[in-house]
C-alpha positions as a printed Julia matrix, in Angstrom:
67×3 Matrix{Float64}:
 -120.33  -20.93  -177.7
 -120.7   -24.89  -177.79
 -123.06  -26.39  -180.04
 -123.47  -30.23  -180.57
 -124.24  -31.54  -183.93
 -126.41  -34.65  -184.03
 -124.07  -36.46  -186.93
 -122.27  -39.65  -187.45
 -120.79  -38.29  -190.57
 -117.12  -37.09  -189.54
 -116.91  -34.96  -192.47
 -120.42  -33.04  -191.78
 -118.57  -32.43  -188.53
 -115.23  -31.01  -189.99
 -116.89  -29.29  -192.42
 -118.81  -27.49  -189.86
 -115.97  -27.06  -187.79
 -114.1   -25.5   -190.36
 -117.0   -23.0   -191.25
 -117.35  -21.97  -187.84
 -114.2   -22.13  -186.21
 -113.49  -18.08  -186.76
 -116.37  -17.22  -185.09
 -115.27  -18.72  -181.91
 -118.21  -21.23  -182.54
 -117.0   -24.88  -181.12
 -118.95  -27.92  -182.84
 -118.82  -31.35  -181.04
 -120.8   -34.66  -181.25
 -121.85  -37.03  -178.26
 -122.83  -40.45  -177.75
 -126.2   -40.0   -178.3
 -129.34  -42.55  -178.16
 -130.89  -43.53  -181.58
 -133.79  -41.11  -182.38
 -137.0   -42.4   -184.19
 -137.27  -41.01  -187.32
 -140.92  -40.67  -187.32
 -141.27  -37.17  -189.36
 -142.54  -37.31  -192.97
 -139.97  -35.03  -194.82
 -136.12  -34.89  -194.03
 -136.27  -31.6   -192.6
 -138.57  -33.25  -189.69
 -136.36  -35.41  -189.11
 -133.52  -33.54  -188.69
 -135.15  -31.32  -186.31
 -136.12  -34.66  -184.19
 -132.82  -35.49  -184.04
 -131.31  -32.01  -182.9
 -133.79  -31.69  -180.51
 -132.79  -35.3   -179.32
 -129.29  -33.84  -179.18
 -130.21  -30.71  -177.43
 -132.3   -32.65  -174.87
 -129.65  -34.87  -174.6
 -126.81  -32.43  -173.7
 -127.87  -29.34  -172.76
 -126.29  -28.04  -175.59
 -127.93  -25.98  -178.41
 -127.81  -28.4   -181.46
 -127.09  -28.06  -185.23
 -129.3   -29.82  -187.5
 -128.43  -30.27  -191.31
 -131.01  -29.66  -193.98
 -129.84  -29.96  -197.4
 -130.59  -27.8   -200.53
């Protein structure tokens, strides 16, 4: 399975990538448009930008919540 990760952070990505990696899971990025981030929390936020991602690709996306 391919997922896309809406990042810009290259260690988020290999980090991921790492994690995932033995569970056949492949984690990419794309050259994606700027998303608004109009949510009030960072978790909204996130999820605008992996559904950005998702929209974007037609990949399922990873979003990364902290904490």
């Amino acid at each position: 399975m391919k997922y896309v990760m809406a990042t810009h952070n290259p260690n988020k990505l290999l980090e991921l990538q790492r994690i995932l990696e033995p569970l056949h899971i492949e984690v990419t990025t794309a050259d994606l448009q700027d998303v608004e981030e109009t949510g009030e929390t960072f978790a909204e936020n996130a999820f605008l930008k992996a559904k950005a991602a998702c929209d974007q690709t037609g990949l399922p996306a990873w979003r990364m919540i902290p904490g």
